[in-house]
N, C-alpha and C positions, 0 to 999 in steps of 0.2 A: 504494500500500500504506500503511494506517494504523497507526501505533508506536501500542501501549497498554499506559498505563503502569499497572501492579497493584501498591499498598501490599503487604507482604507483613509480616505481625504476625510480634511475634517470643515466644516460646516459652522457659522455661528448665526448666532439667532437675539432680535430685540424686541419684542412687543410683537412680536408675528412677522417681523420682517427676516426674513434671512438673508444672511452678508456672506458672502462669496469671501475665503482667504487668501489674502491680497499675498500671501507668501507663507508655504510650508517649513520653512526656516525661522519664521517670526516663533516667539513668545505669546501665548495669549492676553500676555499685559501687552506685548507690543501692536497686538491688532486690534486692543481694546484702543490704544494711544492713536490708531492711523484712523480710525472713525469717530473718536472725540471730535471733529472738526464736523463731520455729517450729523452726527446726535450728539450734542453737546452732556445729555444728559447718564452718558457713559461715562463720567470722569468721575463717578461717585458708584457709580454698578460694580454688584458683586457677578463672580461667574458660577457658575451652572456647569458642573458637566465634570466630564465630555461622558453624555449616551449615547451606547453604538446602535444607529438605525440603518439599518443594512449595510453598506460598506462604508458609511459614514460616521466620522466621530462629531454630533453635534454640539457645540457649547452655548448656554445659555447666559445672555449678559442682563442681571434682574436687576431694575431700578430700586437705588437706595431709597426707603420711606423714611422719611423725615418730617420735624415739624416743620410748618411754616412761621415765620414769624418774626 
C-alpha cells in the first residue's frame, strides 16, 4: 500500500468572506497584517483555526468584542 502525501492550501475567513492566501510562506499574523488595510477591523481579531475542510486548512479571523465607549 502507497502513503500519498496531498499539500492541503490553506484558506482564511472574516465574517463570511473568504480571503484567498496572499503567500504560503507568510505567518498567519503576517496575513492577518496584509488585510488590516482591506478590514481595518482585523488588527484586534483573534484567529480560529486552522479546520481541515477537505484539502483545505481554513483559519478563522473573529472580531474582538469590546466595549464601546
Amino acid at each position: 500500500m502507497a502513503i500519498q502525501v496531498e499539500k492541503l492550501t490553506r484558506e482564511f475567513a472574516f465574517q463570511g468572506v473568504k480571503l484567498p492566501d496572499p503567500n504560503p510562506e507568510f505567518s498567519v499574523e503576517q496575513v492577518r497584517d496584509i488585510y488590516v488595510a482591506q478590514y481595518p477591523e482585523l488588527a484586534t481579531a483573534a484567529v480560529n483555526g486552522p479546520e481541515s475542510r477537505g484539502d483545505k486548512l481554513v483559519y478563522s479571523f473573529i472580531r474582538a468584542v469590546g466595549a464601546k465607549g
